[in-house]
C-alpha positions in Angstrom: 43.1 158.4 204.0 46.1 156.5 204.6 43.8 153.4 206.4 42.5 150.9 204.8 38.6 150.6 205.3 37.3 148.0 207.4 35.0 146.3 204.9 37.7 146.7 202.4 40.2 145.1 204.8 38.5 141.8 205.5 37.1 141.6 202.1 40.6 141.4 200.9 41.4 139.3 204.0 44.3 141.3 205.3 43.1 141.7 208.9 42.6 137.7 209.1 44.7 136.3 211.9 43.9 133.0 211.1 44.8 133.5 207.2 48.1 135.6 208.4 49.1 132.8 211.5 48.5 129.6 209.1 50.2 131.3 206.1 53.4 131.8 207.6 53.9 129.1 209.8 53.1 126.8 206.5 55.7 128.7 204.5 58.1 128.5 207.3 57.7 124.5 207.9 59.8 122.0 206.9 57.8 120.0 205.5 56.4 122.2 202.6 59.9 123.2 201.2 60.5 119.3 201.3 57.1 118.9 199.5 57.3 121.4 196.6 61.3 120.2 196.4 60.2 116.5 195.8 57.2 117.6 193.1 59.8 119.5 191.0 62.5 116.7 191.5 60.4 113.9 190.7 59.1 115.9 187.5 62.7 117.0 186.6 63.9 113.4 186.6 61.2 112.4 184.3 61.6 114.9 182.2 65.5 113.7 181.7 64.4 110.2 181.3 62.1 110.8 178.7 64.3 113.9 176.7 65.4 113.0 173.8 69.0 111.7 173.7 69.7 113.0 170.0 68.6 116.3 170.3 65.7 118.6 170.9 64.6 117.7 167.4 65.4 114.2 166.6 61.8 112.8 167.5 59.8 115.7 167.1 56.3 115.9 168.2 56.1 112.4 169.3 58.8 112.4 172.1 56.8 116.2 172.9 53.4 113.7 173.2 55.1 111.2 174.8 56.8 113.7 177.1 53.7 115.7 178.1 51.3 113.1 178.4 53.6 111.5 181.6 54.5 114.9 183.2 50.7 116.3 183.2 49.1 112.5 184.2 52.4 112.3 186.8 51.3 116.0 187.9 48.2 115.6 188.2 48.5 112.4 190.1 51.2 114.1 192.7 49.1 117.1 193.8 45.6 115.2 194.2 47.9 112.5 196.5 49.3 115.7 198.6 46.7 118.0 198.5 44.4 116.2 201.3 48.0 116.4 203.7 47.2 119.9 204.0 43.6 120.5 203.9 42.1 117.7 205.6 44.0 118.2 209.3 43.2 122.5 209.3 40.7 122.1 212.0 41.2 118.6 213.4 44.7 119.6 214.6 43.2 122.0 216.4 40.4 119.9 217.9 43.5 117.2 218.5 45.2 120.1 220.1 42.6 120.9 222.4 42.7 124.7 220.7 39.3 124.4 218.6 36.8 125.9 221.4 39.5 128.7 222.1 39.6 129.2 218.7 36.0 129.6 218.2 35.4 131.4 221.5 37.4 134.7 220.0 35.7 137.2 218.5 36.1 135.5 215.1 33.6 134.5 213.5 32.7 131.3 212.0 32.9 132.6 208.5 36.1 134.1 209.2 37.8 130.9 210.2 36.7 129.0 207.7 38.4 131.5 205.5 41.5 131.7 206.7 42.0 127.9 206.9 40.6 127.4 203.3 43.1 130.2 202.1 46.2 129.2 203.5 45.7 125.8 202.8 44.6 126.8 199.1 47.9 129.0 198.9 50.0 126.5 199.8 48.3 124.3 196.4 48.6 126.9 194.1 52.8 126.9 194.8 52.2 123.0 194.4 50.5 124.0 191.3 52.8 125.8 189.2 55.8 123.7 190.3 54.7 121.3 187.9 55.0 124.6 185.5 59.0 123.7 184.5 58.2 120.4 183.6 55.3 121.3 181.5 57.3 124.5 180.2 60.1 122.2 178.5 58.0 120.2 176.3 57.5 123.6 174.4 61.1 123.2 173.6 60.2 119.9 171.5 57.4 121.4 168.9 54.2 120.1 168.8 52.6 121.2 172.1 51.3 125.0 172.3 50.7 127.5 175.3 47.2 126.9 174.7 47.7 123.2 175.6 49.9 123.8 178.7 47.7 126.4 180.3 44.4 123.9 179.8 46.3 121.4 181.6 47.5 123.6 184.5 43.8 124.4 184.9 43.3 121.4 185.2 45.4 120.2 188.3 44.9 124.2 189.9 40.8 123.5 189.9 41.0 119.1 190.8 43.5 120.1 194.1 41.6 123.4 194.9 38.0 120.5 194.7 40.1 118.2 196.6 41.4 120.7 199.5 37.7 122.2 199.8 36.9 118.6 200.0 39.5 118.0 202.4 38.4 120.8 204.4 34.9 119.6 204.8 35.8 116.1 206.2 38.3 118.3 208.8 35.2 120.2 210.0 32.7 117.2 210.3 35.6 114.9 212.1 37.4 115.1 215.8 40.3 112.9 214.1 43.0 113.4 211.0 42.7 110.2 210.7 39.5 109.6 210.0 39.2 113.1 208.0 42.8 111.7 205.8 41.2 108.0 205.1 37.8 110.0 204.1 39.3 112.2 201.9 41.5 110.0 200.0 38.9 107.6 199.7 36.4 110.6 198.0 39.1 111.6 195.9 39.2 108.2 194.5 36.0 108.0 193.4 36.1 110.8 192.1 38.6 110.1 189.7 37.5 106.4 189.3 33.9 106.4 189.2 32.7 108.7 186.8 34.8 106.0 184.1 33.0 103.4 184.8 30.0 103.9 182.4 32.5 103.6 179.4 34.6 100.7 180.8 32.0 98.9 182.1 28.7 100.2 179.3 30.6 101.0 176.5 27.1 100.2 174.0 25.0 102.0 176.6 27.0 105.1 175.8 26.3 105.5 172.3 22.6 104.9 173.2 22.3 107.1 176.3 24.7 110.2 175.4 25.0 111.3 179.0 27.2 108.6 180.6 29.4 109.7 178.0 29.8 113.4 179.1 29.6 112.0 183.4 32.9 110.3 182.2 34.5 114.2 182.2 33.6 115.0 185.4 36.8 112.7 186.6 40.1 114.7 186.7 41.9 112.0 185.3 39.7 111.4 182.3 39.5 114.8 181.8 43.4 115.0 181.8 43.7 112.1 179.5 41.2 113.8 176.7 43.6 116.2 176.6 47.3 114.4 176.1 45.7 111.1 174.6 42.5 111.8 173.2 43.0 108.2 171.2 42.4 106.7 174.2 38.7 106.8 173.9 38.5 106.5 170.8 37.5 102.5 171.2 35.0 103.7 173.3 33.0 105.5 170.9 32.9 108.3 172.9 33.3 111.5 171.2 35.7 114.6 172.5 34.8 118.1 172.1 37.7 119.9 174.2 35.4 122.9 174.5 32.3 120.5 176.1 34.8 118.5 177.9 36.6 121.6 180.2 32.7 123.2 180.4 31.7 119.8 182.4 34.9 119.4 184.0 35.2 122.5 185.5 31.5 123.2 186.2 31.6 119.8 188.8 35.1 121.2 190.5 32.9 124.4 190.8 30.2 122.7 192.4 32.5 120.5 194.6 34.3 123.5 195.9 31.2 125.6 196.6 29.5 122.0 198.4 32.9 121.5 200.6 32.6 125.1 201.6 29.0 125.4 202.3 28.9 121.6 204.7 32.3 123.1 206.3 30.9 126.2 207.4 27.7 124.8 208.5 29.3 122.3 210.7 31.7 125.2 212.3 28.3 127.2 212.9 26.5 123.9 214.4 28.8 121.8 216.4 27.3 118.7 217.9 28.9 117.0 220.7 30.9 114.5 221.0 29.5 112.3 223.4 28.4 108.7 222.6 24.4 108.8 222.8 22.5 105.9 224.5 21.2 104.6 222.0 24.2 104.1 220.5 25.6 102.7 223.3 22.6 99.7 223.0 22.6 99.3 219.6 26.2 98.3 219.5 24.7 95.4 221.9 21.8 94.2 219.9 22.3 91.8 216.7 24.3 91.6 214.9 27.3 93.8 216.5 26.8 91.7 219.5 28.5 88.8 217.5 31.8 90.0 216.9 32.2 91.9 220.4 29.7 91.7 223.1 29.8 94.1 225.8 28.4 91.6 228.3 31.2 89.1 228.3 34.9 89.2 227.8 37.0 86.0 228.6 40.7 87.2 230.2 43.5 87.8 227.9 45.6 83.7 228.1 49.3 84.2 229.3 50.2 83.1 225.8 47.8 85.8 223.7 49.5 88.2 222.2 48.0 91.4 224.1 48.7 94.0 221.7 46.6 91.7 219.2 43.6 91.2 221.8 43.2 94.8 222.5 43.3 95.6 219.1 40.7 93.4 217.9 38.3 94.3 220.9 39.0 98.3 220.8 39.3 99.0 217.4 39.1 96.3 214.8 36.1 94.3 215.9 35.4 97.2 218.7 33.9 99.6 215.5 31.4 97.3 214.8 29.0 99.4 213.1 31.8 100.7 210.5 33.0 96.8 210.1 29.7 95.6 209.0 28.4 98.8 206.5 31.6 98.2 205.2 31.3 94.6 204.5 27.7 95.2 203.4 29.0 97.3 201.4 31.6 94.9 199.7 29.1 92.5 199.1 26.9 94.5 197.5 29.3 96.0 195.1 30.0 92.9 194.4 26.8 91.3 194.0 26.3 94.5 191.8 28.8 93.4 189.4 27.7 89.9 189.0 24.5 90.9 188.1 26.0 93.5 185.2 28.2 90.5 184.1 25.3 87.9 183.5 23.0 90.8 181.9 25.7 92.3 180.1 26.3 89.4 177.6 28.4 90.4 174.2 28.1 94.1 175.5 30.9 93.9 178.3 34.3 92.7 177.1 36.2 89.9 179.3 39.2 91.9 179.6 37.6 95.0 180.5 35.7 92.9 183.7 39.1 91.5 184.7 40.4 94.8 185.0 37.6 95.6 187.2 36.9 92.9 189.6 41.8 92.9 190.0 41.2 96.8 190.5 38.4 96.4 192.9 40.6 93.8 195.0 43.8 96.0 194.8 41.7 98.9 195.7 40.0 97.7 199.1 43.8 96.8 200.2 45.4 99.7 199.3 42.9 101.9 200.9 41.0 99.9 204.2 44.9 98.3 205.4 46.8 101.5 205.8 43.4 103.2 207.1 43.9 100.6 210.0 47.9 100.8 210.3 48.5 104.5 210.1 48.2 104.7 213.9 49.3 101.6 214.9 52.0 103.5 216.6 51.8 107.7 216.4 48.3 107.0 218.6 49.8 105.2 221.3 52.4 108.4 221.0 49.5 111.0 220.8 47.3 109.3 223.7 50.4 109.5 225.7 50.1 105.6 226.4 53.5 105.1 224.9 55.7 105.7 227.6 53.6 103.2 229.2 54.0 101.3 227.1 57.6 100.8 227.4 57.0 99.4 231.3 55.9 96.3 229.5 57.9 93.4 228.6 56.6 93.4 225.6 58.7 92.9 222.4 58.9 94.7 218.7 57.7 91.5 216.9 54.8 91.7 219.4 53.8 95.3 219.4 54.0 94.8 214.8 52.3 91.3 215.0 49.5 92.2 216.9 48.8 96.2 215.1 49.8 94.0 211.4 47.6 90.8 212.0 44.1 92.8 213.7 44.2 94.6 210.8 44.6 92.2 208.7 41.8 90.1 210.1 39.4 92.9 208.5 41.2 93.5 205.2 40.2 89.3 204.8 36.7 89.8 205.9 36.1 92.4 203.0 37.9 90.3 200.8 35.9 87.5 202.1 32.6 89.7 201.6 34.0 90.3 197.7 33.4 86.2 196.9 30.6 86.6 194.5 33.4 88.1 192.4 36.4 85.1 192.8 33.6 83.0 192.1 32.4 85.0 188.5 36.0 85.1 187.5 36.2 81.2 188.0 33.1 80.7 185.8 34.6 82.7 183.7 37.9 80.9 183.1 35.2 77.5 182.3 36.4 76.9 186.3 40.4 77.0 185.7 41.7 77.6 189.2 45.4 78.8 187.9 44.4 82.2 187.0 42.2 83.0 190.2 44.4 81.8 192.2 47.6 83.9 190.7 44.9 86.8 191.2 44.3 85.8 194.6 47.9 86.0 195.0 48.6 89.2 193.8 45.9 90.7 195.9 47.5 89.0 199.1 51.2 90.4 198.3 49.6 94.2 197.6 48.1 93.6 201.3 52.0 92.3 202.4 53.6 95.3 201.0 50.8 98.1 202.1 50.9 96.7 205.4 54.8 96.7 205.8 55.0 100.6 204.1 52.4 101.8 206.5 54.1 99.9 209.6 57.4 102.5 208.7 55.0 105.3 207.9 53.8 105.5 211.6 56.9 104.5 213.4 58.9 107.5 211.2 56.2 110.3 211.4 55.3 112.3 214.5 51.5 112.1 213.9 48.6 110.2 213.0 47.4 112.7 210.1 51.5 112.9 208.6 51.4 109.2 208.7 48.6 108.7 207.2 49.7 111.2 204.1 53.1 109.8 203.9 51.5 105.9 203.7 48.6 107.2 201.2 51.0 109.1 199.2 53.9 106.3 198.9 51.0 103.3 198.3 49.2 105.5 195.9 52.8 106.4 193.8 53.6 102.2 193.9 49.7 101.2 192.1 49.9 104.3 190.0 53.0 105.5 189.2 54.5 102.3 187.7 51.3 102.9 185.5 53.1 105.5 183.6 55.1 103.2 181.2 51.7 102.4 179.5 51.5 106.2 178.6 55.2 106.6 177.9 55.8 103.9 174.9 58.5 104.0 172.9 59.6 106.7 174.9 61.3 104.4 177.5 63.0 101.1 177.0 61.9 97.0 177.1 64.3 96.9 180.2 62.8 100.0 182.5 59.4 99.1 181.0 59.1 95.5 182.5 60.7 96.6 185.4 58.8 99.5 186.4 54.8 97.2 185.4 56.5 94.3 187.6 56.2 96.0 190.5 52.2 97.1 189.7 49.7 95.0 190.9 47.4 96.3 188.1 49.3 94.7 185.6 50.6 91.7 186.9 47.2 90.4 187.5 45.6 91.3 184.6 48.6 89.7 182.3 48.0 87.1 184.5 43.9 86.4 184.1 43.8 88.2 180.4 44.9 86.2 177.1 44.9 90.1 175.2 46.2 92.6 178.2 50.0 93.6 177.8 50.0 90.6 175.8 53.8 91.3 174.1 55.5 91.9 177.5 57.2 89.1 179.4 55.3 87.7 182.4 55.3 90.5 185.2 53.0 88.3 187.9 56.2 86.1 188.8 58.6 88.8 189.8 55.9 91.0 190.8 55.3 88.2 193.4 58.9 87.5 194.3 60.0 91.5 194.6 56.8 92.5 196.7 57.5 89.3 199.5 61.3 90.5 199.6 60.5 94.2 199.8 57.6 93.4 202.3 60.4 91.1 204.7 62.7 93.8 204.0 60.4 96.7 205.3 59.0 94.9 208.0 62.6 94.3 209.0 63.4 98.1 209.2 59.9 98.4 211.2 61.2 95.6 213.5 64.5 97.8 213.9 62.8 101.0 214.3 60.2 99.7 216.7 63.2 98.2 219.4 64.9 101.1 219.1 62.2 103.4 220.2 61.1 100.6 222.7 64.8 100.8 224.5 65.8 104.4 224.4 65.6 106.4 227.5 62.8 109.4 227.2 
């Protein structure tokens, strides 16, 4: 028979529309030629920075080490910070675009949806994937890498974005906003690659003792990643690597995360639940203690010199999400108070450094992640809840409209800073109660918040929706705190010069240097033009916004 069978046929998911429609109009978009273009570019270029200038052979297998050890962590890093773009926004565009109940009023069934979005998204990945494949390819040219090597480490990014995506699809199905689905995502994904180290950092005599923190370290994608191009790395550690054991763990938890972010996915699709606010809801907002930040029961008028984009910000959103403000300031402080209590039990087992790094990357960590969460729609939602145009009737003024979105979410980044105290006031003890150092931290943490805030501001006012804005501001914030990490991999590989100019601009390093006596102890001081380049690029952004913001404020619809 010439016709394909019917089970046959959506067993092999030709007959999905949903898998044919989101296919090609992915392919076809603009946006994903641009994406797989910049992967490739950004690879190619450091691939030329880091060849060798004498010839393919002059260095040998160290400028192959130090050559694949950036491209696969610089890989890896790009398609976990892209992959959530296109997974995490599958189904809430369509609830955005008032399309989901059509959609799941057809004769498709839940299954089949589910399917077709996974797949297309996952597609999409898999190109992402092996465009990282040139760069890896060349440092065969240089001796002392193998196929072997290159194909464990394209395993490696295929199954950490395939996780992420199914991740990404799970938080689309279980939220009406990309928004909230993006800022869940991400924030997942970072724990995913952050947490599972922290045994090591944080235990590192536990781990010889109890042998299984040891092997929860490989479930992260990034520790994984670094076993495999820098397996010296934890060596100091203790912490023995078996590549064999290593990829068995590793890709035994993407396994389980891809078959958990399909199961909750498809179990939300096949029990929807509305979206009303309940009751209950409704009273518990006005009982203690969310009645203290914004009561329902009394609101004073907005003065004739408030800034009004500022007061409905901090009563409709900031301070308006009461319940989220508070479990997340809860939630600070216990982390927090968590850490205290492993610093004064700890003793001689936990080195001073190593808690530096922690409490700085903690800090750096909450900015980088709550402030663009707050700021990604500061302007696509007044665009999508067609309130713009409105908007424009005011006499309201650019510096008003960025003020007021910049400073209410601001306000919240402090309270969870605030909430983080227990921690300032450790690292003071620490330092026998030397304010110079906490205070440069302090700093540091304040001008990350300054530049976030002023990359996020162009984000929304340059992209067309919430869920793009939110991608571009992750991406871009993510590439600035981890990307100017790569010099530590690269060594001799890249010069003094590039070296202290690339870790100047990283808030991980400049306040560590600045609160460690041992960390990046030979480099010159990085905290004093990391704080003098942030401010400038931070005026110098918000300026742009400030431009950006009148012009779309006087042009004629």
């Amino acid at each position: 028979m010439d016709a394909t069978p019917a089970a046959l046929d959506e067993f092999i998911f030709v007959s999905n529309p949903i898998l044919q429609r989101e296919l090609v109009s992915t392919l076809r978009a603009s946006r994903s030629a641009w994406t797989l273009s910049t992967v490739a570019a950004l690879l190619a270029t450091l691939t030329l920075l880091l060849w060798p200038a004498g010839g393919i052979y002059s260095l040998g297998e160290q400028a192959a080490h130090t050559l694949l050890s950036t491209i696969a962590v610089g890989g890896l890093l790009l398609a976990l910070l892209i992959a959530p773009a296109f997974t995490a926004t599958c189904l809430t565009s369509e609830k955005e675009n008032a399309s989901y109940d059509l959609l799941t009023h057809t004769l498709l069934r839940p299954g089949q949806i589910a399917r077709g979005k996974i797949l297309s998204s996952q597609c999409f990945l898999l190109l992402l994937v092996l465009s990282t494949l040139p760069a890896l390819g060349a440092t065969l040219f240089l001796g002392g890498t193998g196929p072997g090597q290159i194909l464990n480490i394209l395993g490696v990014i295929a199954a950490a974005t395939v996780a992420t995506g199914l991740i990404g699809f799970a938080m689309s199905a279980w939220h009406r906003e990309s928004f909230s689905a993006l800022v869940i995502t991400y924030i997942l994904m970072f724990a995913w690659m952050i947490l599972p180290l922290l045994p090591i950092i944080l235990l590192p005599k536990m781990v010889t003792q109890i042998p299984i923190l040891g092997t929860i370290a490989w479930a992260s994608p990034l520790a994984v990643m670094l076993g495999l191009v820098e397996p010296g790395l934890f060596a100091r550690f203790a912490l023995p690597i078996s590549s064999q054991k290593m990829l068995v763990v590793y890709f035994s938890t993407c396994a389980t995360l891809i078959v958990l972010g399909q199961i909750l996915g498809t179990i939300r699709m096949l029990f929807p639940t509305s979206t009303h606010r309940s009751r209950s809801a409704t009273l518990k907002k006005r009982g203690f203690p969310y009645m203290l930040l914004d009561p329902d029961r009394r609101k004073s008028l907005i003065g004739n010199w408030t800034n009004v984009i500022l007061a409905k910000e901090l009563r409709s959103k900031t301070f308006g999400r009461a319940t989220w403000m508070i479990r997340s300031m809860y939630a600070t402080f216990s982390l927090s108070i968590l850490l205290v209590i492993l610093i004064l039990r700890g003793g001689d087992t936990l080195h001073l450094d190593v808690l530096k790094l922690v409490m700085i990357g903690f800090q750096v960590l909450v900015v980088t992640l709550i402030a663009p969460a707050l700021l990604a729609s500061a302007f696509t939602q007044e665009v999508e809840q067609r309130q713009f145009d409105l908007l424009r009737q005011t006499p309201i003024s650019p510096h008003a409209f960025l003020f007021g979105k910049a400073v209410s979410a601001w306000l919240l980044v402090i309270l969870l800073l605030i909430s983080a105290a227990p921690m300032w006031w450790m690292m003071n003890h620490l330092e026998n109660y030397q304010w110079q150092s906490t205070l440069v931290g302090i700093s540091v943490v304040s001008a990350t918040l300054l530049l976030a805030s002023s990359i996020t501001l162009n984000t929304t006012l340059l992209a067309r929706t919430t869920a793009a804005s939110s991608a571009m501001a992750y991406a871009l914030i993510s590439l600035l705190i981890f990307g100017t990490l790569l010099p530590l991999l690269m060594g001799a590989g890249l010069s003094a010069q590039w070296r202290t100019a690339i870790l100047s601009w990283n808030p991980f390093a400049a306040g560590l240097q600045a609160m460690s006596s041992e960390f990046l102890k030979g480099d010159p001081v990085l905290w004093k033009p990391f704080l003098s380049r942030t401010l400038i690029a931070s005026i110098l952004l918000f300026a742009v916004a400030w431009g950006l913001m009148w012009n779309k404020l006087r042009r004629e619809s």
